[in-house]
N, CA, C and O of each residue as an XYZ file, in Angstrom:
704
protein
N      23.135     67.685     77.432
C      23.138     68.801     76.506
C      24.439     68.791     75.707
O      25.505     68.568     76.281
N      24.372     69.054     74.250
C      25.534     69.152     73.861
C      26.458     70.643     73.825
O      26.068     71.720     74.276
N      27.355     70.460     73.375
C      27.999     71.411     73.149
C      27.805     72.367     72.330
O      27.247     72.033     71.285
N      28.188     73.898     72.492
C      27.602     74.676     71.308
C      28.377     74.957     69.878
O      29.417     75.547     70.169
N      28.328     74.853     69.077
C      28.770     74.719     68.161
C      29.418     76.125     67.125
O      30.308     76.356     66.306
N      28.076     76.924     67.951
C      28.586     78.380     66.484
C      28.375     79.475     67.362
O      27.848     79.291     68.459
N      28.706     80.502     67.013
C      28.612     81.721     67.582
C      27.686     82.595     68.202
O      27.757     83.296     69.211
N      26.550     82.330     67.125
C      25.265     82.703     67.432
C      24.351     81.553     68.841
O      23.250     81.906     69.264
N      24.894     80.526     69.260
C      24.428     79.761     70.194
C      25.262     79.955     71.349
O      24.916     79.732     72.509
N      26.285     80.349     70.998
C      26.924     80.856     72.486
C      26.601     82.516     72.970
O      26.571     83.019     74.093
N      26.376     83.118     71.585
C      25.527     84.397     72.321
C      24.536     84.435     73.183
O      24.501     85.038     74.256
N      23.445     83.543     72.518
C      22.299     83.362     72.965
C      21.952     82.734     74.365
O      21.109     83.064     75.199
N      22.976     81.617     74.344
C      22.973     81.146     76.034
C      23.010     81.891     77.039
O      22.045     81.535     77.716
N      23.636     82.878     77.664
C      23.694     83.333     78.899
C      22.179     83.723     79.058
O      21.908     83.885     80.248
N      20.946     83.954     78.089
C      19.758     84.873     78.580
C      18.873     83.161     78.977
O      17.714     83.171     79.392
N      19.691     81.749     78.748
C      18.799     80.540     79.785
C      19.091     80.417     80.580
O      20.262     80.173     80.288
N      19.046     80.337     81.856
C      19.085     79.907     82.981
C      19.693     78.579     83.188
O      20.213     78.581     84.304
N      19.825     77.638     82.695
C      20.001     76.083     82.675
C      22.048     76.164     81.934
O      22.770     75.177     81.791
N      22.378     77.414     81.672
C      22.962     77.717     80.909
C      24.516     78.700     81.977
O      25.740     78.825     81.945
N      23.384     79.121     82.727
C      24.669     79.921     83.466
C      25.915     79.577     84.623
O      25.809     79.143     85.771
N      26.650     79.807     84.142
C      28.171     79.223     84.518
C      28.751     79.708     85.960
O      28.878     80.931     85.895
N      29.030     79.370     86.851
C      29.530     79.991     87.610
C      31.014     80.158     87.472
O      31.759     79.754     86.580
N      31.282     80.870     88.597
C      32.624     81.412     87.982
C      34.168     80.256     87.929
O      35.123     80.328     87.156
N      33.936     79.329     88.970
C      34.506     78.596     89.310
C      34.573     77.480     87.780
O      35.498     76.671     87.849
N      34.095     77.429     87.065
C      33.861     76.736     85.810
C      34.515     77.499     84.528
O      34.461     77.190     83.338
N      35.074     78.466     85.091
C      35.391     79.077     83.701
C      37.099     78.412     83.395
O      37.905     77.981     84.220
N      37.241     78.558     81.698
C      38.527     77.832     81.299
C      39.944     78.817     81.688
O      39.855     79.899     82.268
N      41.072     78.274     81.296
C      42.040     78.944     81.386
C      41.915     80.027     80.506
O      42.385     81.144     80.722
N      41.445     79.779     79.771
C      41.221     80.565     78.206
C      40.504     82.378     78.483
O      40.547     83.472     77.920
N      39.927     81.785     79.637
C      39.222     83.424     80.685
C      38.078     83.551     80.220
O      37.668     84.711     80.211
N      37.043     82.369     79.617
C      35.797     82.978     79.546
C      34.686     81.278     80.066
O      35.154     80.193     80.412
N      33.498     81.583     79.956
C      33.345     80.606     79.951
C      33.324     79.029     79.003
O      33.520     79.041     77.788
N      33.127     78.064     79.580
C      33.009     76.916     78.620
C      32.547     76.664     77.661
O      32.989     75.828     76.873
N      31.009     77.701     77.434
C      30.434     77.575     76.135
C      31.155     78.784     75.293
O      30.871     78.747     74.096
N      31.935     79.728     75.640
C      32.423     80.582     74.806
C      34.075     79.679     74.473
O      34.516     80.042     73.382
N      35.049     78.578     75.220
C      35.809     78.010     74.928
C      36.325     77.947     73.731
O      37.361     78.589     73.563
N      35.899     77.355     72.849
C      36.247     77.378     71.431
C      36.190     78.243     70.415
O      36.613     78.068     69.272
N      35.585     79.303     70.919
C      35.918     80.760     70.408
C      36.985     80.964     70.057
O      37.701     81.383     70.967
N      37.741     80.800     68.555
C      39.339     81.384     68.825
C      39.385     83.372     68.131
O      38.555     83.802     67.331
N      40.165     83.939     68.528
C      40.285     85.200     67.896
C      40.109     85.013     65.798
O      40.305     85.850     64.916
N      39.818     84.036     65.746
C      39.299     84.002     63.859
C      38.608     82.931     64.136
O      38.782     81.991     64.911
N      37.398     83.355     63.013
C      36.844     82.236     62.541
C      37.155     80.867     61.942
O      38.305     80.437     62.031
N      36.122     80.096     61.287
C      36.595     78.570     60.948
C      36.719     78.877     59.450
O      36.617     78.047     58.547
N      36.987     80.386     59.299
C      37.386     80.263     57.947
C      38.699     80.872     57.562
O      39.039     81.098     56.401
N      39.522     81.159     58.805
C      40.377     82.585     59.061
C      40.175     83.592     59.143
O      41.023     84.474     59.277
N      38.854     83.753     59.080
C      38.683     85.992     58.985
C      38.452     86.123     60.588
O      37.729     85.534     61.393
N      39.127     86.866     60.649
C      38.718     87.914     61.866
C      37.568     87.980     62.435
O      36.694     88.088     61.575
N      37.028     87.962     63.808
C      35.794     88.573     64.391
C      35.678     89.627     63.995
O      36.710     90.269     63.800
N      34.433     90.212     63.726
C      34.512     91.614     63.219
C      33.698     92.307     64.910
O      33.290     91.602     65.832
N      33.676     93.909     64.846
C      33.257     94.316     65.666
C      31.788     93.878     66.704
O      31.549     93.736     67.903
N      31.177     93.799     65.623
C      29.332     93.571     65.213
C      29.512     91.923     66.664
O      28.942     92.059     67.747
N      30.325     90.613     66.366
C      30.769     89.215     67.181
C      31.182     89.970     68.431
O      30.397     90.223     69.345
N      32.448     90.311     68.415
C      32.624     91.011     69.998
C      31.796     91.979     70.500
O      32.140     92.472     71.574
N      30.535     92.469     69.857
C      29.916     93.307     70.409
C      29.129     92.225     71.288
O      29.233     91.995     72.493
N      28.233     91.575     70.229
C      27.340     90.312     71.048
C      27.877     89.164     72.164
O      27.311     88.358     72.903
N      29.409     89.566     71.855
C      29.815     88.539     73.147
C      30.372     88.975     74.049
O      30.782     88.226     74.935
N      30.574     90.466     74.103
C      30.466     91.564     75.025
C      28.814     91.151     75.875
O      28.829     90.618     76.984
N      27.783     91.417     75.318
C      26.560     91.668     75.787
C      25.944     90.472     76.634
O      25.393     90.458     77.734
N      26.301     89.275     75.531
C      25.772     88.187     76.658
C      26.626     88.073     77.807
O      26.124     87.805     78.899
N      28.293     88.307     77.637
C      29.078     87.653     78.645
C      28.619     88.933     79.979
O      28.991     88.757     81.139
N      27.904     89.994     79.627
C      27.440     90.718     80.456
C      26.345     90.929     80.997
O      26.218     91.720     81.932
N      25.490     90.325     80.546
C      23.544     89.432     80.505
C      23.849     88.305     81.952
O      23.189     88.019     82.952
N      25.422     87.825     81.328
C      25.961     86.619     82.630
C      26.650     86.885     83.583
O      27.099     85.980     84.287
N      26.927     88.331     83.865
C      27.257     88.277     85.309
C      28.952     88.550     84.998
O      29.705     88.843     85.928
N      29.456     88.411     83.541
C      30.766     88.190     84.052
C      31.753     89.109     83.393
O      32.300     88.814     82.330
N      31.993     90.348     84.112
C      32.638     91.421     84.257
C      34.243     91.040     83.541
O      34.570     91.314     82.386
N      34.835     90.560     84.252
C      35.827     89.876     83.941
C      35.861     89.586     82.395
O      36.624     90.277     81.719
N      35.224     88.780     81.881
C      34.962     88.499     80.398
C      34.772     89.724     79.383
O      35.409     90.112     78.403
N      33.762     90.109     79.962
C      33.535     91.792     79.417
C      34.596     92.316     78.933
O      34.575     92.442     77.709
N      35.849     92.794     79.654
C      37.253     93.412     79.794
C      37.673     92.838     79.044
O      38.042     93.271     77.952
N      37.741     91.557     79.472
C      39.010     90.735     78.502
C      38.307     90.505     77.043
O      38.979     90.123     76.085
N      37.164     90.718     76.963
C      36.922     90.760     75.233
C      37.198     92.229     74.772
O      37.949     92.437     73.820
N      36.725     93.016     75.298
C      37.373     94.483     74.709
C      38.628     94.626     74.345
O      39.091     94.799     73.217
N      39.262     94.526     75.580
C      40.842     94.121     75.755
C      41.357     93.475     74.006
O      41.856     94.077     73.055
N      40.942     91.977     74.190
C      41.282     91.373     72.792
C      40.526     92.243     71.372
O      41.158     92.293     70.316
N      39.215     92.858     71.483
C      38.867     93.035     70.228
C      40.063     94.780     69.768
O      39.982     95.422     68.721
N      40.857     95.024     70.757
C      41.546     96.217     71.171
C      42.839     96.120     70.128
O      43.221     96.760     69.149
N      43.392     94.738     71.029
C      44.095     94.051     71.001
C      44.658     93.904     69.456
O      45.794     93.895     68.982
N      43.538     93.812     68.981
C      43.468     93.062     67.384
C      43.349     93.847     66.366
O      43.129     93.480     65.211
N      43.536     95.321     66.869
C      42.488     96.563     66.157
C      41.779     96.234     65.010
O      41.904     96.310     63.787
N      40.635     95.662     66.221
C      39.238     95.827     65.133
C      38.818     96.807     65.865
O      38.936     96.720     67.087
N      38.331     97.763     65.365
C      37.992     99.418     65.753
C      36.394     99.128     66.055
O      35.627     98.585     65.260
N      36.002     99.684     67.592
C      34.875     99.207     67.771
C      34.013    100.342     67.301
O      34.445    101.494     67.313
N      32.168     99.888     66.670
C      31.625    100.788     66.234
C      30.488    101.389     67.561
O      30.569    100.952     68.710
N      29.688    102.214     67.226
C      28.830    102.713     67.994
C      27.550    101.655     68.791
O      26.972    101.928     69.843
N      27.427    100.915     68.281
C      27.102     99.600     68.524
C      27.882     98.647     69.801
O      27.271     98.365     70.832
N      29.029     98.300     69.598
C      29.792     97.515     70.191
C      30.118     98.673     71.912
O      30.042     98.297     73.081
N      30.423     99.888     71.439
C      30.666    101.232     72.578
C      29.376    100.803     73.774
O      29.594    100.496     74.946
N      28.044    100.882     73.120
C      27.052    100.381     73.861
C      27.056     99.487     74.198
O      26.833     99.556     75.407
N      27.187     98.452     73.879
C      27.438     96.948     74.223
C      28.348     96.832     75.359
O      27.840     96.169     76.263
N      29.395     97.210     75.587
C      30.237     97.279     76.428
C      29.624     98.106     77.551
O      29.676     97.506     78.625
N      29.104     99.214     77.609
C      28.830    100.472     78.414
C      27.452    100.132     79.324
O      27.327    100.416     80.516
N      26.514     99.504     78.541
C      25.480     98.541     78.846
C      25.686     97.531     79.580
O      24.836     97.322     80.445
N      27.075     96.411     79.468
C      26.732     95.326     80.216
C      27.720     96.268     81.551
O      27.046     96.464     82.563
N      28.876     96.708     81.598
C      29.637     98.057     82.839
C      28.039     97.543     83.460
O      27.569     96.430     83.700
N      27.599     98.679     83.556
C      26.172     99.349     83.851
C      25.091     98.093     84.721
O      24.628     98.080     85.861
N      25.004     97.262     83.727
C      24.475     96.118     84.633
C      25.064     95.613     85.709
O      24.415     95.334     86.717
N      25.948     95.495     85.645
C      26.823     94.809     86.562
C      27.527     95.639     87.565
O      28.656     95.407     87.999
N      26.657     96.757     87.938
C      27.309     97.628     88.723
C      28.526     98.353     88.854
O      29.115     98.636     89.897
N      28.944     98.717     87.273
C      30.286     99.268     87.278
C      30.284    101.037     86.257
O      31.023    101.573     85.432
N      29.067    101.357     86.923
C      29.079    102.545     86.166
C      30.325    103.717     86.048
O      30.592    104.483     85.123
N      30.875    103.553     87.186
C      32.165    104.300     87.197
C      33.373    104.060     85.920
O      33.919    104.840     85.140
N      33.466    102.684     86.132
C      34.055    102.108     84.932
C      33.628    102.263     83.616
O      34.376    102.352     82.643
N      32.081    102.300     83.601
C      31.719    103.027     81.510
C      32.063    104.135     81.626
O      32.832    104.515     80.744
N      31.614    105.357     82.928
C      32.006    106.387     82.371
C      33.245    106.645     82.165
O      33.444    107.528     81.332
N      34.141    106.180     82.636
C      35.476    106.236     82.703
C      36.032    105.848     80.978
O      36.651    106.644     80.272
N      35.685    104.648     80.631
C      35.871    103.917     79.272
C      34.972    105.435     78.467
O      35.739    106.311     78.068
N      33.782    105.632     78.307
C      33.449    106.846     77.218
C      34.089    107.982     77.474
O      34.257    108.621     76.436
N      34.635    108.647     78.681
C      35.664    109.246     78.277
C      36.704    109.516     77.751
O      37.063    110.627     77.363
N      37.409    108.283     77.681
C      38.826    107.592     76.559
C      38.458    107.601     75.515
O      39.276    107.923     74.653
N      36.698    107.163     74.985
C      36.799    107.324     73.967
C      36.893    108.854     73.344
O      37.511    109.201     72.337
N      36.031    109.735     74.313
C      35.499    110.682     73.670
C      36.898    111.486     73.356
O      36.964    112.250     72.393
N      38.052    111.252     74.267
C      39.445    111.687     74.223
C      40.184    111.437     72.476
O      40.999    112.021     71.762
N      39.635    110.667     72.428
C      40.462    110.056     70.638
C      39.285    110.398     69.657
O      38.295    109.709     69.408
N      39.658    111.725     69.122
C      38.933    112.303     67.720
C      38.652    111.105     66.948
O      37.511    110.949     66.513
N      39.471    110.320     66.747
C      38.593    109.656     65.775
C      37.668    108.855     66.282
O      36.724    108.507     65.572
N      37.755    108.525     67.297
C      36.479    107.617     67.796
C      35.324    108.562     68.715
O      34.269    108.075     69.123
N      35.646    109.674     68.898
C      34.847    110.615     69.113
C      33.112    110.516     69.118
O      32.277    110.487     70.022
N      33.044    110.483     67.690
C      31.533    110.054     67.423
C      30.876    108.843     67.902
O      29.661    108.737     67.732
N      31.689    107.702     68.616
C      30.826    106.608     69.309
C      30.237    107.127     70.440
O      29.311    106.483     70.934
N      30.559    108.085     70.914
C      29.783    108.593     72.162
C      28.653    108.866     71.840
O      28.789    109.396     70.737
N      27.913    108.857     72.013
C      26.170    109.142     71.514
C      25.329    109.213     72.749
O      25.675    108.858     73.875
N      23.748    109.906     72.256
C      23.186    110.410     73.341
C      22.702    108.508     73.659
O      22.534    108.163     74.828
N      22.522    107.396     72.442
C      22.781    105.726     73.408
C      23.225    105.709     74.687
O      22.532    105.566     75.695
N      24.763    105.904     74.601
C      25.893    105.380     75.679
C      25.457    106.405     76.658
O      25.552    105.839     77.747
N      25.118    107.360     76.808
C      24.893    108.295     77.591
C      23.743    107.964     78.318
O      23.789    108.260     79.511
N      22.700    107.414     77.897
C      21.334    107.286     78.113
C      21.321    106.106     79.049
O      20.695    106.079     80.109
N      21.884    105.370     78.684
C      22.858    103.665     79.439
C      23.313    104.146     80.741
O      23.167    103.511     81.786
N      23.892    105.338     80.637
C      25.527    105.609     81.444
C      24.215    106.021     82.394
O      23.855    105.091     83.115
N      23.491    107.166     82.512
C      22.530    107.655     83.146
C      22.101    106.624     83.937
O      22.242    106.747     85.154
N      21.702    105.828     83.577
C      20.837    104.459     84.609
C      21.853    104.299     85.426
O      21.621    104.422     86.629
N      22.827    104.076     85.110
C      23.707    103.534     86.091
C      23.945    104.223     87.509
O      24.295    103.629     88.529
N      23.651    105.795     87.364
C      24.064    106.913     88.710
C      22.438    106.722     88.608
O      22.064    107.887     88.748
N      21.557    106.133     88.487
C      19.575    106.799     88.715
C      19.924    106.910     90.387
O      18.863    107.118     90.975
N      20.795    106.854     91.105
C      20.466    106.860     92.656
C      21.605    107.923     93.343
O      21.904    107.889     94.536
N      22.085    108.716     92.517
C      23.943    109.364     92.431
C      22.963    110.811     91.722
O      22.757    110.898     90.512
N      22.472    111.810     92.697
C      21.766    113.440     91.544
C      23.247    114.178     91.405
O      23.290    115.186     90.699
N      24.409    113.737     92.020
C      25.251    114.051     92.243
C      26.264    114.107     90.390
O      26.651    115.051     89.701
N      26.334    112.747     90.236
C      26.504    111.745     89.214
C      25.648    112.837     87.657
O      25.867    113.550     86.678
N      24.534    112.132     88.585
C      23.578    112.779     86.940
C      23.858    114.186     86.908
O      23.837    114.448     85.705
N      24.128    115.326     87.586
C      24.108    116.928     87.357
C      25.371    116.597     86.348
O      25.353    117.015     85.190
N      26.261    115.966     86.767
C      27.629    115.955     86.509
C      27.845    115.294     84.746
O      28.484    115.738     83.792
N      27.145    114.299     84.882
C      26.902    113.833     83.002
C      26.026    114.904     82.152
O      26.228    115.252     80.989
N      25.147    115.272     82.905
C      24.489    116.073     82.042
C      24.971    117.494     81.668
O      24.306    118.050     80.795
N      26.059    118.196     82.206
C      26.770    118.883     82.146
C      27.640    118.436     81.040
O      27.688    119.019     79.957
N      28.179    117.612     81.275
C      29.227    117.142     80.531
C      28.201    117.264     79.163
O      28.277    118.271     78.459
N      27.509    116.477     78.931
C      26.743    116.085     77.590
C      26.350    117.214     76.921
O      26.391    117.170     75.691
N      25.938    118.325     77.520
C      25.822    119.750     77.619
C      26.889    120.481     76.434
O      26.733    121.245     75.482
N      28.105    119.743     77.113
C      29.648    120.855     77.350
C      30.055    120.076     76.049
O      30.930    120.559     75.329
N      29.473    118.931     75.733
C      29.830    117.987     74.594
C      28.541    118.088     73.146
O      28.505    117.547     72.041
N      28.030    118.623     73.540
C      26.674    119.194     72.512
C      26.407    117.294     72.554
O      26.871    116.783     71.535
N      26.151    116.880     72.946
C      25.333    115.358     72.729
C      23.815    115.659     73.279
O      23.540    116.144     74.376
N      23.043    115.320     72.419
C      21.829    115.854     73.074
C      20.905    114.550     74.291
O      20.907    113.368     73.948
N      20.309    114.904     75.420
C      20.245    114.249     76.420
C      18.440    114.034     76.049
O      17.567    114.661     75.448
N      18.557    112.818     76.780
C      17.129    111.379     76.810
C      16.831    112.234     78.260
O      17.340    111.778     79.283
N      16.139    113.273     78.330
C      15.981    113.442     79.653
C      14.545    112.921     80.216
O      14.163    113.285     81.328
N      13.617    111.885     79.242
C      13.308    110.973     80.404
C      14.068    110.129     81.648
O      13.596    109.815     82.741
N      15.241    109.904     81.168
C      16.191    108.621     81.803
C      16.531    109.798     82.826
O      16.068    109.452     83.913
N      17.127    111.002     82.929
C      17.490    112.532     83.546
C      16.156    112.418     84.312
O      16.572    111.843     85.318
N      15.149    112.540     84.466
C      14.021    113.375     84.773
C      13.647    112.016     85.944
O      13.182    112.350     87.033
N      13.823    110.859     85.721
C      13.822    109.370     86.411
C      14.601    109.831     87.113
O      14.254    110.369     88.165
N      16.133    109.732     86.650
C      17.141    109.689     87.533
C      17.164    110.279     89.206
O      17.447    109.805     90.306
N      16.595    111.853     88.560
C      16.654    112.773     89.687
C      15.051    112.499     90.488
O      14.821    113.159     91.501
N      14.238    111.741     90.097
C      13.453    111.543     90.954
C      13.696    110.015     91.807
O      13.142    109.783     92.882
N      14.519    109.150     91.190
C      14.776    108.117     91.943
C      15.918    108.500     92.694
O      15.920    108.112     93.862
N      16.926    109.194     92.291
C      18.000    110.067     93.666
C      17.319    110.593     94.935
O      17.813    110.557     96.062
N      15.870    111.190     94.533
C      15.484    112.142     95.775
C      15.376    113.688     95.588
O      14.881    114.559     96.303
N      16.009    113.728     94.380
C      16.090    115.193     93.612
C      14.504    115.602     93.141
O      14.399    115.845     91.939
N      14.041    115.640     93.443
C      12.621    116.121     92.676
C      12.302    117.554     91.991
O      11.594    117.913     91.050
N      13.470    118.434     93.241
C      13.138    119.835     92.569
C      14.130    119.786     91.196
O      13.722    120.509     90.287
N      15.352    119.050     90.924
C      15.925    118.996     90.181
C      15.135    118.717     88.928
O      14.939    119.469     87.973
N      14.683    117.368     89.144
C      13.921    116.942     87.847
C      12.713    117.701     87.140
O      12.111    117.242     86.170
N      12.410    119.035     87.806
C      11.387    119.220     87.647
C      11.912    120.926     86.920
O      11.214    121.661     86.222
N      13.254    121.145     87.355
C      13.780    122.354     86.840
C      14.329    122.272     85.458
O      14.726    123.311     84.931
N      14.391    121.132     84.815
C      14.857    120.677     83.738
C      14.328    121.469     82.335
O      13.230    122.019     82.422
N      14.745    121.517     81.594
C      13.906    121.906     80.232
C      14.398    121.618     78.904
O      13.732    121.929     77.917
């Protein structure tokens, strides 16, 4: 197999199988081999824009690798390219997969802390964040409050799941 060449082929890899890296394979560089030649600019000098680190947020989180996740936020942070509502999910989404729901909610609170980035919080990231506690009625009373206390309006299918996959039933059912 050859090597990948462009951006859009190293996104796309982590969702083959024939493709996934273990961890022991990754470069000094902190991501994996097919993301390697990734430098912080393109092959033309411009900048990654948000929209690139969002998608290489998502696959490097499709792959298992937490670690990568961070350290691309970290750099797209780093670089202030200001992430959009898009990229917030992207990040909060792969957290979430990878069993680190504590950690998105933690990250959308920072954001929701800085007025100007305020508005990336959305009933999206929220709806994401929700899956992550579906087994925590503890968790979910506690976001949905919040979302409440934040006028974001709530997906309470994902709510109404939640508290029936917790064990909450009378909860889910008191909802309105």
């Amino acid at each position: 197999m050859q090597p990948q060449t462009t951006v859009a082929q190293a996104i796309v890899a982590p969702g083959r199988s024939q493709h996934r890296m273990q961890r022991t394979e990754f470069t000094s560089l902190g991501g994996p081999p097919r993301l390697q030649h990734l430098q912080p600019q393109g092959a033309n000098g411009a900048a990654l824009s948000e929209k690139i680190y969002g998608a290489m947020i998502k696959a490097s989180g499709q792959a298992g690798e937490v670690d990568r996740v961070w350290a691309l936020w970290g750099e797209m942070r780093s670089r202030d390219v200001k992430p959009s509502g898009n990229t917030l999910s992207c990040m909060v989404e792969s957290l979430v997969a990878n069993s680190e729901a504590d950690a998105a909610r933690k990250l959308m609170q920072e954001i929701w802390q800085d007025m100007d980035q305020r508005h990336l919080v959305t009933t999206v990231t929220y709806s994401t964040l929700l899956k992550g506690f579906n087994t925590r009625s503890d968790m979910l009373e506690a976001i949905y409050l919040e979302m409440r206390e934040q006028q974001i309006e709530c997906n309470y299918n994902i709510l109404v799941q939640g508290f029936c996959t917790s064990g909450n039933l009378d909860r889910s059912l008191e909802l309105q």
